[in-house]
Backbone as JSON, one array per atom type, in Angstrom:
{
  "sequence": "XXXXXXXXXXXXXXXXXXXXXXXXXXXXXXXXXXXXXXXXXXXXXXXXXXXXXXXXXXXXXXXXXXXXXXXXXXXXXXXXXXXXXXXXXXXXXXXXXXXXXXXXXXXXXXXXXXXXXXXXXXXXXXXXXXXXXXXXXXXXXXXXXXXXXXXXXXXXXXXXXXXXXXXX",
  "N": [[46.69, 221.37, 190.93], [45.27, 220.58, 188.63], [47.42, 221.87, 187.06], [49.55, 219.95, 187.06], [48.56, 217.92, 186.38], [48.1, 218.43, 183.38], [51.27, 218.89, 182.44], [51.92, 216.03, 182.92], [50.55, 214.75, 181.14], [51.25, 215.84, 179.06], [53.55, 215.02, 179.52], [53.99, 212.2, 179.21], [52.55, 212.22, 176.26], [54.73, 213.09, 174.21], [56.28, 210.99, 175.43], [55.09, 208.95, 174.39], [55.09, 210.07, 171.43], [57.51, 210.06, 170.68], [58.47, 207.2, 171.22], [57.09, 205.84, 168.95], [58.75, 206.79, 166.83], [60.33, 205.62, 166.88], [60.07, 202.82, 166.34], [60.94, 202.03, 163.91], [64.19, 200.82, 163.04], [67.04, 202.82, 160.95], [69.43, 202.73, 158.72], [72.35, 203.91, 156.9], [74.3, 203.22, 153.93], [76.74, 205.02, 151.93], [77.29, 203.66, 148.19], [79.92, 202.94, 145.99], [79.12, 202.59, 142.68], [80.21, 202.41, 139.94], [82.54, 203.71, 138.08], [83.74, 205.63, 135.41], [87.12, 205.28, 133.54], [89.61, 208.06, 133.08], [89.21, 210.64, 131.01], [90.63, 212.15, 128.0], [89.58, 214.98, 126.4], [90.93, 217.12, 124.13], [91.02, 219.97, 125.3], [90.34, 219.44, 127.9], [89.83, 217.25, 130.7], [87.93, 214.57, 131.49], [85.82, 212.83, 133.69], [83.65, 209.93, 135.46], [81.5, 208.83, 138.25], [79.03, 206.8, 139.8], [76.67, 206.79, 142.58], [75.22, 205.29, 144.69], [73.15, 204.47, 147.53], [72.54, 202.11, 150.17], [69.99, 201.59, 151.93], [68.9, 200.39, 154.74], [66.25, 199.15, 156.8], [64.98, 198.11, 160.05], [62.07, 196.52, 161.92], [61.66, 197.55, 165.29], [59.61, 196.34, 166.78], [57.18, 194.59, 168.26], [55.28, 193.38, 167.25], [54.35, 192.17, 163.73], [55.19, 195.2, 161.01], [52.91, 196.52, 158.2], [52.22, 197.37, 155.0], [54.28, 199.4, 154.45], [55.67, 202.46, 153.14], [58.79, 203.34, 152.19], [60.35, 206.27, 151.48], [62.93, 208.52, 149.91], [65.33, 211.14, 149.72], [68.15, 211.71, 147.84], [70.9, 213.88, 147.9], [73.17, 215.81, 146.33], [75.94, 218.17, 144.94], [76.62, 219.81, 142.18], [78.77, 220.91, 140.17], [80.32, 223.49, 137.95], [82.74, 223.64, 135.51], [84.87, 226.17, 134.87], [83.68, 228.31, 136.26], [83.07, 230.64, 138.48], [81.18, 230.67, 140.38], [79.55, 228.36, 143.62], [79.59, 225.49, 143.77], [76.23, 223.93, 142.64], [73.51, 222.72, 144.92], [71.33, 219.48, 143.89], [68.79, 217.28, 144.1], [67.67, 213.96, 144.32], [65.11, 212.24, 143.98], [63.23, 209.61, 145.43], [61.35, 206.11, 145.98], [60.16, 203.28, 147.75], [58.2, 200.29, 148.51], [57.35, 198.44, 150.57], [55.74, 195.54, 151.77], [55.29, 193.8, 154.25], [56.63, 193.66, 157.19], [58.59, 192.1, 159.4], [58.51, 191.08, 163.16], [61.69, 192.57, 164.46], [63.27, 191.71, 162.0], [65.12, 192.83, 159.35], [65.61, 194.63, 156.41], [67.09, 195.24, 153.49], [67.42, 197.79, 150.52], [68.69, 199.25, 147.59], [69.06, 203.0, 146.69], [68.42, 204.91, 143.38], [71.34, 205.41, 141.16], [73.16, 207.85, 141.41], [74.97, 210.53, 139.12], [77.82, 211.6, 139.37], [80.31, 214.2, 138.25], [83.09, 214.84, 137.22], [85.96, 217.11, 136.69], [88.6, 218.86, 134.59], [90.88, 221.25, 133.15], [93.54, 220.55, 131.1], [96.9, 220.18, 130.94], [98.43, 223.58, 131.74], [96.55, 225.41, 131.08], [93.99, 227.81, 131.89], [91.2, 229.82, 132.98], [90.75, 233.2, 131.92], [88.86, 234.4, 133.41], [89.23, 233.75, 135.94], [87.97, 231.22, 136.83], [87.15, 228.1, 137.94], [89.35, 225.52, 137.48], [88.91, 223.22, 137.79], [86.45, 220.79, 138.71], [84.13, 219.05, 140.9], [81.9, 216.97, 140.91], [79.73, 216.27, 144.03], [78.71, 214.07, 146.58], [76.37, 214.58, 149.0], [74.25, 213.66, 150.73], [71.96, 212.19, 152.53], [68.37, 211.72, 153.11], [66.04, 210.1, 154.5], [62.3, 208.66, 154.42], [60.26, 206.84, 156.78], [56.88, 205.57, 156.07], [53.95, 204.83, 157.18], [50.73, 203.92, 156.73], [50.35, 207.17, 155.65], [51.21, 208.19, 157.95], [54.56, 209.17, 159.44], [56.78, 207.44, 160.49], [59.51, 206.42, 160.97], [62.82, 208.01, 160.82], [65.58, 209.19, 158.95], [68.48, 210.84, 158.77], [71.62, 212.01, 156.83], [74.24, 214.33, 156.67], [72.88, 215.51, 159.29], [71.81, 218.1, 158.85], [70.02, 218.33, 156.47], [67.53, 218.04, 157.3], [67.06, 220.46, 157.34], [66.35, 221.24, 154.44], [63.88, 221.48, 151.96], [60.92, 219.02, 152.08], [60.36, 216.79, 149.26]],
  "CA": [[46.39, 219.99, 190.61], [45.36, 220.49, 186.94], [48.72, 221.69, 185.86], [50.26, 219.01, 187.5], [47.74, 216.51, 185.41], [48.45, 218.5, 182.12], [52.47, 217.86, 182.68], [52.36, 214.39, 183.26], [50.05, 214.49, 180.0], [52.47, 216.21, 178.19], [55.06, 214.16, 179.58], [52.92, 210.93, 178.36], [52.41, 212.24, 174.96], [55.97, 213.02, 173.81], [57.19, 209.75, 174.98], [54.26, 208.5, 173.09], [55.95, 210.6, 170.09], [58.62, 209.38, 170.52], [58.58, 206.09, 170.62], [56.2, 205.98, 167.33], [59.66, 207.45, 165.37], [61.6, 204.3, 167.58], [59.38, 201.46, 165.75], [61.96, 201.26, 162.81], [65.66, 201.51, 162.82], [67.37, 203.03, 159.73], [70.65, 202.6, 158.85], [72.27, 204.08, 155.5], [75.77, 203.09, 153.98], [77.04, 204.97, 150.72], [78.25, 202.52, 147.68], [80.04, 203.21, 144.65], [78.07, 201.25, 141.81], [80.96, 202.06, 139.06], [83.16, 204.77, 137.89], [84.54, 205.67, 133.97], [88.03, 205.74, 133.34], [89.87, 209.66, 132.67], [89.15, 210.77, 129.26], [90.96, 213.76, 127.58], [89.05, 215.49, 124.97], [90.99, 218.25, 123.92], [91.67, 220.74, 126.64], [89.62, 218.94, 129.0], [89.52, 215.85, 131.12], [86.73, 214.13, 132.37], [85.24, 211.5, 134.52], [82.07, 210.38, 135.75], [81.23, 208.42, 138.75], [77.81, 206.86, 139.87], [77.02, 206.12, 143.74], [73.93, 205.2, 145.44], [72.99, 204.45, 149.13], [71.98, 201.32, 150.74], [69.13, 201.56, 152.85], [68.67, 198.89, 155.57], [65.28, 199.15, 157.85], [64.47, 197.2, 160.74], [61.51, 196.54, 162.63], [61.92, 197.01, 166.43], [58.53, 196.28, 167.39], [57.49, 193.14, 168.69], [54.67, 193.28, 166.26], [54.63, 192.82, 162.33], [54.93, 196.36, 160.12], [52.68, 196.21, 156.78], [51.98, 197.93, 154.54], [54.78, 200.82, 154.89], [56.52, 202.77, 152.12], [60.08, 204.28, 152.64], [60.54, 207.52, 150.74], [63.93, 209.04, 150.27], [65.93, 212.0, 148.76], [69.48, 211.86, 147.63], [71.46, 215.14, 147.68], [74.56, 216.03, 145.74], [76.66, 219.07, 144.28], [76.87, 219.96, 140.92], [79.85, 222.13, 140.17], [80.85, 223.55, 136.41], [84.4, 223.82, 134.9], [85.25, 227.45, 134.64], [82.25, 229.22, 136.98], [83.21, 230.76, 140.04], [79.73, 230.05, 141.53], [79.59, 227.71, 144.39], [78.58, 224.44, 143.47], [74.49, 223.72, 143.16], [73.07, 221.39, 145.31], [70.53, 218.91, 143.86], [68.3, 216.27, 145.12], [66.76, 212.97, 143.48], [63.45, 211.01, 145.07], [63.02, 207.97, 145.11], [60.76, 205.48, 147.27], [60.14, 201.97, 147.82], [57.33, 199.85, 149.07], [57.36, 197.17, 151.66], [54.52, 195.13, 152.15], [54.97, 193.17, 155.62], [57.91, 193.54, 158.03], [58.34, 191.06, 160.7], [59.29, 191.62, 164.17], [63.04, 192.46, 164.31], [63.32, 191.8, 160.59], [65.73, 193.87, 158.41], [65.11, 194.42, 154.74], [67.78, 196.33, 152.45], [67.43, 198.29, 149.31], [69.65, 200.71, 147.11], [68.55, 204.3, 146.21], [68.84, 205.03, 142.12], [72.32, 205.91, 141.41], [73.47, 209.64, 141.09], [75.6, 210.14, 138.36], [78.47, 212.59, 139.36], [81.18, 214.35, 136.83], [84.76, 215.14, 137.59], [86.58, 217.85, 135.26], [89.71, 219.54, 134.87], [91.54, 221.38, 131.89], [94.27, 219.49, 131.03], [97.88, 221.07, 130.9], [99.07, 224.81, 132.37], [95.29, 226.49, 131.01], [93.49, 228.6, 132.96], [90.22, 230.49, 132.47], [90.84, 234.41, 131.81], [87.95, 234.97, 134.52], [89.57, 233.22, 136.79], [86.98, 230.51, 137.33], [87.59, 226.99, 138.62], [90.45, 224.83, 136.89], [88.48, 221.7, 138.15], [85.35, 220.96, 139.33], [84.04, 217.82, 141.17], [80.28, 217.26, 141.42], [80.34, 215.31, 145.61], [77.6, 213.19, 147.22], [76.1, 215.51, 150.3], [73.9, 213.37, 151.79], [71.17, 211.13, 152.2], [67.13, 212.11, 154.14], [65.17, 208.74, 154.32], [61.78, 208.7, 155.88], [59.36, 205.27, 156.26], [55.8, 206.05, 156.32], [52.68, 203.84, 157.23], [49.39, 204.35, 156.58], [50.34, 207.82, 155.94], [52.21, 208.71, 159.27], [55.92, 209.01, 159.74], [57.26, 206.42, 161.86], [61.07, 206.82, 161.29], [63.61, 209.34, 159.68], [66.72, 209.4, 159.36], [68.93, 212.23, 157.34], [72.82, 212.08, 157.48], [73.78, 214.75, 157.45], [71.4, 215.86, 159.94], [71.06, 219.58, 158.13], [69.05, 217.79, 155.2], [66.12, 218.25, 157.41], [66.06, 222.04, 156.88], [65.88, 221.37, 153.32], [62.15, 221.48, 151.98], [61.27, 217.66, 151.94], [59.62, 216.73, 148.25]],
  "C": [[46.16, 219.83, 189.11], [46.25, 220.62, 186.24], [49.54, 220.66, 185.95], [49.86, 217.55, 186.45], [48.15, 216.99, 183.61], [49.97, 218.36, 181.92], [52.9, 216.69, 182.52], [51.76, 214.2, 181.76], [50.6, 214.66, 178.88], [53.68, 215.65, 177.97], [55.35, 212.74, 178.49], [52.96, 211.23, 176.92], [53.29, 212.37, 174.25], [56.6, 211.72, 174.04], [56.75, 208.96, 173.99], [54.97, 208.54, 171.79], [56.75, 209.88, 169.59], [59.53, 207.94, 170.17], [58.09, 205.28, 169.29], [57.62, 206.53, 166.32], [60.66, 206.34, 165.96], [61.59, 203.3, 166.82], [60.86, 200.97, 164.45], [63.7, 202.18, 162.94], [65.93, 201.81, 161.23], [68.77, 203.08, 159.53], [71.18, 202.94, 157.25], [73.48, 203.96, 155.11], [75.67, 204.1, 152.63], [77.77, 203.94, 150.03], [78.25, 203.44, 146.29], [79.61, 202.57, 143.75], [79.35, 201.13, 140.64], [81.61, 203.32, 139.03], [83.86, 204.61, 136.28], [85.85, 206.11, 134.23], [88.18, 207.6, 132.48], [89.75, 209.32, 131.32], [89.87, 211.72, 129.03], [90.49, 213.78, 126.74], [89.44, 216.85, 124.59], [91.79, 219.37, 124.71], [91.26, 220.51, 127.42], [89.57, 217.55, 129.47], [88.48, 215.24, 131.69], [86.34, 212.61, 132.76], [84.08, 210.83, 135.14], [81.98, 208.99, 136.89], [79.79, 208.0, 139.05], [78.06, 205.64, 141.23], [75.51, 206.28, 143.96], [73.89, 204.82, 146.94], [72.14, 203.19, 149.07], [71.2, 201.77, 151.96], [68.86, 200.22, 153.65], [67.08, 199.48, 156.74], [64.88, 197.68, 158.47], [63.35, 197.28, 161.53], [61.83, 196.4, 164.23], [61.17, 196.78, 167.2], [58.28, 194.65, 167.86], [55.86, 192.52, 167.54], [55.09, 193.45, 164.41], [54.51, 194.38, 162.13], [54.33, 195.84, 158.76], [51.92, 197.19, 156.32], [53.1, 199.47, 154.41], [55.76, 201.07, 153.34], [57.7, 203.79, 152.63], [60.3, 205.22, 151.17], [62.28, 208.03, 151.01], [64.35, 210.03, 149.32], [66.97, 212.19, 149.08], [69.89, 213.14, 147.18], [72.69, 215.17, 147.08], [74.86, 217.3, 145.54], [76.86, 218.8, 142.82], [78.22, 221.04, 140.39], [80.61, 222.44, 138.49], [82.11, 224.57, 136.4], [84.14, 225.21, 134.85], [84.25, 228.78, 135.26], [83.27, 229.19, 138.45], [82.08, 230.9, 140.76], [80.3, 229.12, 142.32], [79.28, 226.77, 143.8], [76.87, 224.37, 143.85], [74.21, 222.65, 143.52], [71.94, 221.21, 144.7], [70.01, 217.88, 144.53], [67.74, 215.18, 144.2], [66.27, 212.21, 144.64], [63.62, 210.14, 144.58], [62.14, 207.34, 146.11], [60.82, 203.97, 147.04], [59.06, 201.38, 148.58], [57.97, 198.35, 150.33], [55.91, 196.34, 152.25], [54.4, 194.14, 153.55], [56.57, 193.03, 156.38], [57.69, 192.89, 159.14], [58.8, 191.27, 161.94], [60.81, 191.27, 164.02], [63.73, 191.82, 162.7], [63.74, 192.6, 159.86], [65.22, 193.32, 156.9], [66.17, 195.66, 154.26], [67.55, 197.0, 151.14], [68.4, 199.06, 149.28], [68.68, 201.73, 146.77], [69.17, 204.29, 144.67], [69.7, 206.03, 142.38], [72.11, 207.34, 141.11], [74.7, 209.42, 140.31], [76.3, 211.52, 139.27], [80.09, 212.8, 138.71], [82.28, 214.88, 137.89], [84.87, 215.78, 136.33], [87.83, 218.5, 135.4], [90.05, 219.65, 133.96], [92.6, 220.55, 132.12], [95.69, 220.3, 130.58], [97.91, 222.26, 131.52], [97.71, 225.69, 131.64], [94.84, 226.38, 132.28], [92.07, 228.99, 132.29], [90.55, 231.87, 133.4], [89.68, 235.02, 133.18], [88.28, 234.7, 135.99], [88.78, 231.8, 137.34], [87.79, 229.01, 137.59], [87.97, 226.03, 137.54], [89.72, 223.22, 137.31], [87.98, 221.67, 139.04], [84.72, 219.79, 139.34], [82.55, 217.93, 141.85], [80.66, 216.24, 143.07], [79.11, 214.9, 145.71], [77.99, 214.12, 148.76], [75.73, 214.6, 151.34], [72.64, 212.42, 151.22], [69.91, 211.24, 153.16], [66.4, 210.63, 153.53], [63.67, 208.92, 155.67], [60.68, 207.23, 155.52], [57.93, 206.04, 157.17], [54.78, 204.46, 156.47], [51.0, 204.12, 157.74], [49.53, 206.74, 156.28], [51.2, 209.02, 156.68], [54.15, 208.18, 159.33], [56.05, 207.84, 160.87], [58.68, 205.79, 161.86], [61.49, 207.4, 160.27], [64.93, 209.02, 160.37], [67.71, 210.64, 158.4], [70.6, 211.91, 157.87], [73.49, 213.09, 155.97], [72.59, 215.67, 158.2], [70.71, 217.7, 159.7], [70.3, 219.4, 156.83], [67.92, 218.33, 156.06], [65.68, 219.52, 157.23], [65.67, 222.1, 155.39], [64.1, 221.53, 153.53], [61.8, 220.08, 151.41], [59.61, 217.93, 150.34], [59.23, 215.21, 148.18]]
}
């Protein structure tokens, strides 16, 4: 009879959980904000893009949200002309406040852009080491989480291996 009562309690408290990370939808598009025309300088070409992420949150409660701040960290690749390393992933924070969300009430923001470089020698060179002839920093991904009072109360990450990162 007692395990039967701690079960059901257990059962109870996860949906609990669960529905506490339901309260807000999150929804995240990428946008390109601008991009520089190719340059050649030399033996090299280059380019530079800059993209950020729209964030959309909705309340799906039937009560206001207030007071909640959405936190997020944008991931990218960094990758340099003539290195046969892998590209390095980085990350940039950012957050945002929200002071009263209404039932079923969306609210959008952007994330501050990420600047990312494009390169490539320019003509039939090479690098003697063999290293990479052209190297394109990429947009990885995007971990968003909305907090209130404190407590998580939705996440979203796409893709969904951001969460092993170590969240800052």
């Amino acid at each position: 009879m007692k395990s039967s009562v701690c079960v059901i309690a257990l059962i109870l408290g996860a949906t609990a959980a669960f529905a506490g990370m339901s309260d807000v939808d999150i929804q995240v598009a990428p946008k390109m904000v601008d991009a520089s025309q190719p340059q050649n300088a030399g033996h090299r070409g280059t380019s530079e893009e800059h993209w950020q992420y729209i964030v959309m949150i909705e309340n799906k409660r039937f009560q206001p949200l207030l007071g909640l701040e959405v936190r997020y960290m944008t991931f990218y690749t960094e990758a340099a002309l003539g290195s046969k390393d892998a590209p390095e992933q980085q990350h940039q924070n950012g957050s945002f406040a929200v002071d009263l969300l209404q039932p079923h009430e969306k609210k959008a923001f952007t994330t501050s852009p990420v600047e990312l470089k494009k390169s490539h020698l320019v003509g039939r060179r090479h690098y003697v080491n063999g290293g990479r002839i052209k190297a394109e920093d990429a947009l990885v991904g995007v971990w968003v989480r909305v907090y209130q009072g404190g407590q998580i109360i939705g996440e979203y990450a796409n893709p969904s291996t951001l969460t092993r990162e170590q969240w800052q």
